[in-house]
C-alpha positions as CSV (number, residue, x, y, z in Angstrom):
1,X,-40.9,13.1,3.0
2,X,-37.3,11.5,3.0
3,X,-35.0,13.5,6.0
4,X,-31.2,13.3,5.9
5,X,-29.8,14.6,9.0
6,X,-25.8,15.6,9.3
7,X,-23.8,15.5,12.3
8,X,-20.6,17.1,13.2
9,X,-17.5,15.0,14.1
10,X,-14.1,14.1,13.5
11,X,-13.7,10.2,13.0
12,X,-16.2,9.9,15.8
13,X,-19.4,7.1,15.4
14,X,-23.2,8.2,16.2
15,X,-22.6,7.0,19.5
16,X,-19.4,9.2,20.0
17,X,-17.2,6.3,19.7
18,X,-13.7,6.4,17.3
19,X,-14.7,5.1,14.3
20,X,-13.4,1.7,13.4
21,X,-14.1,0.3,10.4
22,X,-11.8,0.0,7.4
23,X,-12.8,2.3,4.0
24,X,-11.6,2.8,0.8
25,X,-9.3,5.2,-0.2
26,X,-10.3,7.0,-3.0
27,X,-7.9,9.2,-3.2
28,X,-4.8,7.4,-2.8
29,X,-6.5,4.6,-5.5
30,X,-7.0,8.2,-8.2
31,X,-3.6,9.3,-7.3
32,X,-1.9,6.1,-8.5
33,X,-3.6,6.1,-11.6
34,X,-2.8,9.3,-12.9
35,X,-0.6,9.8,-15.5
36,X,2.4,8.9,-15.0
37,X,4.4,8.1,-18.0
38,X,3.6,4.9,-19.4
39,X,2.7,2.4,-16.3
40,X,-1.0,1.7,-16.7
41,X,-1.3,-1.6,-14.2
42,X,0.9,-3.6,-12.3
43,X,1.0,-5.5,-8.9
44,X,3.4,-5.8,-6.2
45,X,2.9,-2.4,-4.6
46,X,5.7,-2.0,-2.5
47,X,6.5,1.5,-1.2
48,X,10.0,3.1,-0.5
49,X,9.7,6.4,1.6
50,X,12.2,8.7,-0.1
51,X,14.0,12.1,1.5
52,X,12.0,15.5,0.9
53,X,8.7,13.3,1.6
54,X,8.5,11.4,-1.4
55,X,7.9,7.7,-2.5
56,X,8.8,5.2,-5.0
57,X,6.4,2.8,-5.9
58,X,7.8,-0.2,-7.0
59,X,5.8,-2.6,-9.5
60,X,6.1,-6.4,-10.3
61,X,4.5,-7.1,-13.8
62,X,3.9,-3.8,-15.3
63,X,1.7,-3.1,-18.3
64,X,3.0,0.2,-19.5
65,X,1.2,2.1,-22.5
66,X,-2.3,4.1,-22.4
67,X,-5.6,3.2,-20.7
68,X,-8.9,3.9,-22.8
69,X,-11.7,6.1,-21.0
70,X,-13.7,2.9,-20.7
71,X,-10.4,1.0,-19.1
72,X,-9.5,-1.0,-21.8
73,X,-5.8,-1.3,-23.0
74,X,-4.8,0.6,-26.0
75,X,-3.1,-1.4,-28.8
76,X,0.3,-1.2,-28.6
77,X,0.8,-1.7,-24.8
78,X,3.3,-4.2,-23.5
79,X,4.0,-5.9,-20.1
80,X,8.0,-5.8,-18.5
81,X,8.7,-7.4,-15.3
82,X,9.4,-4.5,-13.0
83,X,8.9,-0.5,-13.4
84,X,8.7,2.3,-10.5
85,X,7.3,5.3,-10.1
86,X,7.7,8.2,-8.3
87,X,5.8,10.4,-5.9
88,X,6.7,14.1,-5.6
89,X,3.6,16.0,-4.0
90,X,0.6,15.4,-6.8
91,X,3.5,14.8,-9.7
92,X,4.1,11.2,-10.6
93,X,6.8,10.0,-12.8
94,X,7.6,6.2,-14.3
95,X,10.8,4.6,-14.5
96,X,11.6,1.8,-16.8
97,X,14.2,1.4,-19.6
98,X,13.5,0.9,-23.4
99,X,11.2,3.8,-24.7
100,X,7.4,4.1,-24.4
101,X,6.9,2.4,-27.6
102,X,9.7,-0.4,-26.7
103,X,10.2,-0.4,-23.3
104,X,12.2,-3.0,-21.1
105,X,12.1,-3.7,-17.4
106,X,13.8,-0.7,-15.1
107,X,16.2,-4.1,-13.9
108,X,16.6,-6.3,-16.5
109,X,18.0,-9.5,-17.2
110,X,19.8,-11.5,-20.2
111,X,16.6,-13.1,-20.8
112,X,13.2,-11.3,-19.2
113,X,11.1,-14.2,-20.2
114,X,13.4,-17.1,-18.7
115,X,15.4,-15.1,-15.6
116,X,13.7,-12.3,-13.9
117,X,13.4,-9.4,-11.4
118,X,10.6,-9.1,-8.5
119,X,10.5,-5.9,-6.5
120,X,10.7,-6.2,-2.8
121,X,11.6,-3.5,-0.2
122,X,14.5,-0.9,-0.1
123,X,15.9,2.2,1.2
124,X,18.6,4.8,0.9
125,X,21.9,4.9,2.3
126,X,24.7,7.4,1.9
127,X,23.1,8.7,-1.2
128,X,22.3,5.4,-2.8
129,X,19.3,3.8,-3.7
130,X,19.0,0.4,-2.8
131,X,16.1,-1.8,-3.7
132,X,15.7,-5.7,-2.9
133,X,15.1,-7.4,-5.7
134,X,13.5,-11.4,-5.8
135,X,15.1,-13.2,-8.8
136,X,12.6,-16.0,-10.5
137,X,13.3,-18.6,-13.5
138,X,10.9,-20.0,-15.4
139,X,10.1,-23.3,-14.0
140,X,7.2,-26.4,-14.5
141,X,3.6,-25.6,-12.8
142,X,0.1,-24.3,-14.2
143,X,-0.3,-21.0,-16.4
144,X,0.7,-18.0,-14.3
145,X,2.4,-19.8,-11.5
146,X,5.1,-22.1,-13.5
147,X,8.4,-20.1,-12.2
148,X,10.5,-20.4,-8.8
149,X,12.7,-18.5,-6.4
150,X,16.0,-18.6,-7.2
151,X,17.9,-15.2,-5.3
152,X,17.7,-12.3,-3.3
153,X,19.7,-9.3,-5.6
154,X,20.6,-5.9,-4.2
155,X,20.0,-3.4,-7.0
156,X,21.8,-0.2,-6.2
157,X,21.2,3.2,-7.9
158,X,22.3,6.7,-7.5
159,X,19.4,9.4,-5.6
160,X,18.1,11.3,-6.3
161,X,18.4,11.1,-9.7
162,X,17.9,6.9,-9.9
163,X,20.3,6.0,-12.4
164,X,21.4,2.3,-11.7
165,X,24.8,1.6,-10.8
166,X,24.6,-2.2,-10.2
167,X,23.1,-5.2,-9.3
168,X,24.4,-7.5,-6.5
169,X,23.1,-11.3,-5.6
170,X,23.1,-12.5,-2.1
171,X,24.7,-15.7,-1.0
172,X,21.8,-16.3,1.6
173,X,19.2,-18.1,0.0
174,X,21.6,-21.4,-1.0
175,X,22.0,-21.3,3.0
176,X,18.6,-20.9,4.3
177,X,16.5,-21.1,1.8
178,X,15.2,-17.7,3.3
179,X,13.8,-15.1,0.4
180,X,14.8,-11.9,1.9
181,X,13.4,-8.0,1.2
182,X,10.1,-7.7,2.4
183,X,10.6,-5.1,4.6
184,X,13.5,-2.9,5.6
185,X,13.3,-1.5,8.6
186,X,16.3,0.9,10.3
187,X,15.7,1.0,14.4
188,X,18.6,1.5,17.0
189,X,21.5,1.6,14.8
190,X,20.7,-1.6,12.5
191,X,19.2,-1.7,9.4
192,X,16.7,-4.8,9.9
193,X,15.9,-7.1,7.1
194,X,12.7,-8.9,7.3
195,X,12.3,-12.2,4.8
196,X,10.3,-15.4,4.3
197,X,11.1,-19.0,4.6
198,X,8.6,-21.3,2.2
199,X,8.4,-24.6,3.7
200,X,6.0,-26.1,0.9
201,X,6.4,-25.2,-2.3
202,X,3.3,-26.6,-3.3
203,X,0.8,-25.1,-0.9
204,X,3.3,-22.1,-0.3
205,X,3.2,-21.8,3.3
206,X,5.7,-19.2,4.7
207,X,7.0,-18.0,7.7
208,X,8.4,-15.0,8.8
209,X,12.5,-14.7,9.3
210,X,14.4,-11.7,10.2
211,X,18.4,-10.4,9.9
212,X,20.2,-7.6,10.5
213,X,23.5,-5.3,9.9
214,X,24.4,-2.3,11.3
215,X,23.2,1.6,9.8
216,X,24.6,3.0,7.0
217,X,26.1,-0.6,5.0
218,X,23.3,-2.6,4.2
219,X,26.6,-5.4,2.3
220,X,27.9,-5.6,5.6
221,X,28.3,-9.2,6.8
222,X,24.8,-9.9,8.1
223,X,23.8,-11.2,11.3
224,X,20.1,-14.0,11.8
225,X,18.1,-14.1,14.7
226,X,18.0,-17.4,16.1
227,X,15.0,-17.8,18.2
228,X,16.8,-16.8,20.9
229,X,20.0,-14.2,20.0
230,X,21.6,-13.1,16.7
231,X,23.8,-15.1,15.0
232,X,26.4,-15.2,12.1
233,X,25.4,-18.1,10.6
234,X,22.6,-17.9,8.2
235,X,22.3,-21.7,9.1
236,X,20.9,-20.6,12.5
237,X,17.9,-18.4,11.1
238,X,14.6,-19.6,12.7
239,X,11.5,-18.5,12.0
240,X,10.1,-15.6,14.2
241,X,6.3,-16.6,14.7
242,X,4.4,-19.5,13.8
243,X,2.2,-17.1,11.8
244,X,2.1,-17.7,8.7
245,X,2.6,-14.9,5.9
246,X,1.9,-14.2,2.3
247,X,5.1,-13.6,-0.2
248,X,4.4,-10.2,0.8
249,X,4.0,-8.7,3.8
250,X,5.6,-5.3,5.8
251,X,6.2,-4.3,9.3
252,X,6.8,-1.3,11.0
253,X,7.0,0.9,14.3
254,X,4.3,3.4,15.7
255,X,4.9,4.5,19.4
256,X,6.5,1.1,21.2
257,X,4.6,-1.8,19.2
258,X,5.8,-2.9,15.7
259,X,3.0,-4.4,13.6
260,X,2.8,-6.7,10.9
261,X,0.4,-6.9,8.1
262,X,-0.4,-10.0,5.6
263,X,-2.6,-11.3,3.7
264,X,-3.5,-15.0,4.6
265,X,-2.1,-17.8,2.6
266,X,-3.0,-18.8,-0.3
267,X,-4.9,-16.1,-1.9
268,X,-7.3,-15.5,0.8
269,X,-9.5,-12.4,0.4
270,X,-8.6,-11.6,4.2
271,X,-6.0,-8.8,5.5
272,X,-4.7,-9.5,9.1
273,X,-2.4,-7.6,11.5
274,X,-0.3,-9.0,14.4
275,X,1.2,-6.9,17.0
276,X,4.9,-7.2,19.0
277,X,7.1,-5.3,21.7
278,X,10.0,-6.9,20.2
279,X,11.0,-6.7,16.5
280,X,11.8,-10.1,16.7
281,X,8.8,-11.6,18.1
282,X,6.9,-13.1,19.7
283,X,3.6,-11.9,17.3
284,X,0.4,-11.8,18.6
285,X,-2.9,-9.9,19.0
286,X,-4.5,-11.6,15.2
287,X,-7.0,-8.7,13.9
288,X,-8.5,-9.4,10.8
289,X,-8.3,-6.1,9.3
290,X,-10.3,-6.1,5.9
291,X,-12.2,-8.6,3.8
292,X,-11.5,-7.3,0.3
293,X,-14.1,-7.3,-2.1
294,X,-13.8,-9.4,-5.8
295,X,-14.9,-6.6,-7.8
296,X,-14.9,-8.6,-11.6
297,X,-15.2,-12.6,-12.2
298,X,-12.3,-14.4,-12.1
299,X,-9.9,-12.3,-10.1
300,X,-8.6,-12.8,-7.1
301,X,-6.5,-10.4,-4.3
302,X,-3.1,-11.2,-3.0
303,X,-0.1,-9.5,-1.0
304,X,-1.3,-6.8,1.1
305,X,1.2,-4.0,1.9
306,X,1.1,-1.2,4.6
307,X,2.5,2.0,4.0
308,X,3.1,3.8,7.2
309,X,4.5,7.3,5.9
310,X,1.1,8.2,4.7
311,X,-0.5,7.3,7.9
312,X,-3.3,10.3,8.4
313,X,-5.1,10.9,11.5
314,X,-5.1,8.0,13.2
315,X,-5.3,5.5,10.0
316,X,-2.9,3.5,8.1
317,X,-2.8,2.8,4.4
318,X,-2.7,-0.2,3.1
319,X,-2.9,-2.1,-0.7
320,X,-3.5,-4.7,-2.4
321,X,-3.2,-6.2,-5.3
322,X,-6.1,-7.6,-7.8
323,X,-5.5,-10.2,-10.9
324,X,-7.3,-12.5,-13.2
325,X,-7.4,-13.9,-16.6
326,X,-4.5,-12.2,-18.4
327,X,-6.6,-11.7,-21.7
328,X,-9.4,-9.8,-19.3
329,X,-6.5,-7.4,-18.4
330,X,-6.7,-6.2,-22.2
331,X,-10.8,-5.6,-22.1
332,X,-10.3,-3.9,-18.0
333,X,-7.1,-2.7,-16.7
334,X,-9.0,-2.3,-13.5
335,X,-8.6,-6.1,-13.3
336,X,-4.8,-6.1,-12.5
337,X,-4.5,-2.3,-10.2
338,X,-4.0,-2.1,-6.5
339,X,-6.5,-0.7,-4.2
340,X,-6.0,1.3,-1.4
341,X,-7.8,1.3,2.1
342,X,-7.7,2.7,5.0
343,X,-7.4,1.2,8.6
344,X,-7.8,2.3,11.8
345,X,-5.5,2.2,14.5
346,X,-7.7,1.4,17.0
347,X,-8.9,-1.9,15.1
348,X,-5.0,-3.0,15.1
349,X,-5.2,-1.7,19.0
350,X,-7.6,0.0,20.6
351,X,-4.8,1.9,23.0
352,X,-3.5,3.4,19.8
353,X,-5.4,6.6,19.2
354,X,-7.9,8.2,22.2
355,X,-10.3,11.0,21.6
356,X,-7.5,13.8,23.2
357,X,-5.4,12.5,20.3
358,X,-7.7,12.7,17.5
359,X,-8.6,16.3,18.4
360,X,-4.8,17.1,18.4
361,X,-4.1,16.0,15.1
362,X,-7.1,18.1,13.9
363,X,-6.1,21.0,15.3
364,X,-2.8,20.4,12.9
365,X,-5.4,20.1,10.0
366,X,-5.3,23.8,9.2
367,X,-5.0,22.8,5.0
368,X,-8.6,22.3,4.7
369,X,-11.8,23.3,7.2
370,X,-14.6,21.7,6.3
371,X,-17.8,22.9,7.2
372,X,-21.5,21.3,8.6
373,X,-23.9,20.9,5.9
374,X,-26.8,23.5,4.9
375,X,-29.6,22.8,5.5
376,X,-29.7,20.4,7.9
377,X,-32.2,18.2,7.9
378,X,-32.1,17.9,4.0
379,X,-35.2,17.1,1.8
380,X,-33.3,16.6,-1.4
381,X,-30.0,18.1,-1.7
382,X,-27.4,19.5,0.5
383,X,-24.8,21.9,0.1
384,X,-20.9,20.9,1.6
385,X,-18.4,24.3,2.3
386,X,-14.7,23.9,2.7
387,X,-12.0,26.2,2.6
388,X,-8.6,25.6,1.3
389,X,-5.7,27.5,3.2
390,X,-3.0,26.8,1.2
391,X,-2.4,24.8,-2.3
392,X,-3.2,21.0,-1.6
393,X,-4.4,17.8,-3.5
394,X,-8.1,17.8,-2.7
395,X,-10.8,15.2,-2.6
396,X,-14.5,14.6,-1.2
397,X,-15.9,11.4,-0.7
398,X,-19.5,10.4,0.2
399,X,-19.4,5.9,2.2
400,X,-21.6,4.0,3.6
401,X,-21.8,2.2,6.5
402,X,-19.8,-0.5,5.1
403,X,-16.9,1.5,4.0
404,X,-18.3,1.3,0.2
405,X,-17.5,4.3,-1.6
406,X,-21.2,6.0,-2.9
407,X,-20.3,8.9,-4.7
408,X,-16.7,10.8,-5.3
409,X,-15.8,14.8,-5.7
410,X,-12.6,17.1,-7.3
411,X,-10.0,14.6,-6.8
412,X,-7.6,17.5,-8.0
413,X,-5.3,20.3,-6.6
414,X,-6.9,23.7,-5.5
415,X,-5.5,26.6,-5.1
416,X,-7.2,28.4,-1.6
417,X,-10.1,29.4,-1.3
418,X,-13.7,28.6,-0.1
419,X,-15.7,25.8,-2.2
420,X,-18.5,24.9,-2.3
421,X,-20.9,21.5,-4.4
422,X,-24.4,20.7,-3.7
423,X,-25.1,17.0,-3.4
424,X,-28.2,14.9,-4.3
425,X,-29.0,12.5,-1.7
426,X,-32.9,11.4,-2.8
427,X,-31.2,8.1,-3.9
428,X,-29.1,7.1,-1.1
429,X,-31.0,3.9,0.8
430,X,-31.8,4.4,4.4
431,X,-29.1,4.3,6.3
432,X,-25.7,5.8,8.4
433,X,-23.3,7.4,5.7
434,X,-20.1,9.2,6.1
435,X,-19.0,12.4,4.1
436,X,-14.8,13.0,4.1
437,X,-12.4,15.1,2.9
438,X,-9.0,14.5,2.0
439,X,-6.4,17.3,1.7
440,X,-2.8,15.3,0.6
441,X,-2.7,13.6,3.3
442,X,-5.1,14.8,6.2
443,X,-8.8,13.1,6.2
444,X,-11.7,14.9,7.8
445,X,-14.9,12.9,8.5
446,X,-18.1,13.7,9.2
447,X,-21.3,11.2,9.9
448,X,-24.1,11.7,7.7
449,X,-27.4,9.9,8.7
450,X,-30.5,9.2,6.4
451,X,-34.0,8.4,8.0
């Protein structure tokens, strides 16, 4: 007789430790394929955290046009170098010029296929959008890669109704050869702009730089931190660490550390995180956060990204982005999406989040109560209550041990109420397997053990 037996907890292990193992998010990998619009796949992935709690997505490459049920593109489809989308709640909208049967990059160029426009980082200042843009020409090297840096561009656009307004290019790179936008960052009155330096363009090795201008004008004369103070000079930027970063990577505050995540150079399957007291550096405390999985052949992963305004009781979201053979995109848009996960504090730094903290932030959980299982211990099926208190975006998920997702519930906005789903486990392996629920934002977890 096969026994499943439940046990209560929030984020807590069997042994009553925090858990601390990165997992996929589900939800946050349904909610950015919804519909939207027109963007069906894309990479880059760079998040913007808006007023009124939303985001805007901002995409590299961009395929817009319908996905089939069985994730192949339908005819008619076409790619544009840049589109964003926007995150109100459970809505999401697409931006990018053109129409859906002819559409064009939401910042184009004279030429899209000759001189084009990379997303990076932005913000919002005085009422005006203001997103970093990484100009590239075409250029020699092998299929996919033949194209090089040529500018930083400041694209400016009125909010919140994002109508552009202009484009501006920044005199830096000729001086420093620094590409900057990879994270904006604003912290005691200066609006910090984080960049990277490639020292080898063949191998692409970069390092981290860093400049900064005060709140509020972002076209202000800048000033570069020189490995010791700031400076005027672009000239004097030095790199801040002697870690090595991908050509995207994001940093940001929680309590007194700031944290940095990357991928590792060059197109390593490995997500790291490095910790610092000082926005400048020095970086330290390496974690190797996530190995991510190569789902279908020929692809690869590339350019993590963390997303801190979505952080949920005690975790941090993070992407990345997945690519392959660009005819493969055509038979499986699934090929060129990003994937969420979720991380753990307490892996980036196990001071981070104590047990006092995690029952505090579930006593602010009051959207969704989930309830123990019935019965308990299960022969064949088992029967998971929750209660909705007010309208939310609601989803159940069923891991492993190893973070794998199993099995996958509602994914969909419900009004309150008290739910109910009965769930089949006579095919699960033996094994430790976790049972969540995520309510737009807020993740409950409970451990579910079969013997």
């Amino acid at each position: 007789m096969k026994n499943y037996l439940l046990f209560l907890g929030l984020l807590l292990g069997l042994s009553g430790q925090v858990f601390s193992q990165a997992i996929s998010d589900s939800a946050f990998n349904s909610q950015i394929r919804k519909v939207n619009g027109g963007w069906i796949a894309g990479d880059a992935t760079f998040s913007i955290a808006l007023p009124g709690q939303k985001t805007l997505w901002l995409f590299g490459d961009s395929f817009i046009g319908t996905a089939k049920p069985d994730n192949s593109i339908a005819s008619g489809a076409k790619m544009i170098r840049n589109c964003v989308v926007l995150q109100d709640g459970d809505s999401m909208r697409a931006f990018f010029g053109g129409t859906f049967q002819n559409p064009v990059s939401f910042v184009t160029s004279a030429n899209d296929n000759a001189d084009w426009f990379w997303p990076e980082h932005g913000l919002v200042e005085n009422d005006t959008l203001k997103i970093f843009l990484s100009e590239f020409v075409t250029a020699s090297g092998p299929a996919g890669f033949n194209f090089k840096y040529k500018a930083a561009v400041l694209a400016r656009f009125t909010y919140p109704d994002i109508t552009f307004i202009d484009k501006i290019t920044l005199p830096y790179y000729d001086l420093n050869k620094v590409c900057y936008g990879n994270t904006v960052l604003e912290e005691n009155g200066y609006t910090y702009i984080f960049g990277r330096q490639e020292l080898d363009t063949v191998s692409h090795i970069s390092y981290p730089h860093i400049a900064r201008v005060p709140s509020g004008n972002i076209l202000a004369p800048w000033e570069f931190y020189n490995g010791i103070s700031w400076s005027s000079s672009p000239n004097d930027s030095r790199r801040i660490s002697v870690v090595a970063v991908s050509q995207q990577y994001g940093v940001f505050k929680l309590n007194n550390t700031y944290i940095m995540v990357t991928q590792e150079i060059w197109l390593s399957s490995k997500i790291y995180s490095y910790t610092s007291k000082h926005i400048e550096g020095p970086w330290s405390n390496k974690v190797l956060l996530y190995t991510t999985p190569i789902l279908f052949a020929n692809t690869f992963t590339y350019n993590a990204f963390p997303h801190p305004q979505f952080n949920e009781n005690g975790k941090l979201l993070i992407s990345y982005n997945s690519n392959g053979n660009f005819a493969d995109i055509f038979k499986n848009v699934e090929v060129y999406r990003p994937r969420f996960i979720r991380v753990p504090f307490t892996m980036i730094d196990p001071t981070y989040t104590s047990i006092n903290e995690l029952q505090k932030n579930r006593n602010n959980s009051d959207a969704v109560i989930l309830s123990q299982n019935y019965p308990n211990p299960v022969e064949r099926t088992t029967k998971i209550k929750f209660t909705v208190t007010k309208k939310s975006f609601v989803s159940l998920h069923l891991n492993n041990i190893e973070g794998k997702e199993i099995k996958s519930y509602y994914n969909t906005m419900l009004a309150p109420g008290t739910y109910d789903i009965d769930i089949d486990v006579q095919d699960l392996k033996p094994g430790v397997y976790f049972y969540s629920i995520n309510n737009s934002g807020f993740k409950l977890i409970k451990n579910k053990c079969r013997e």
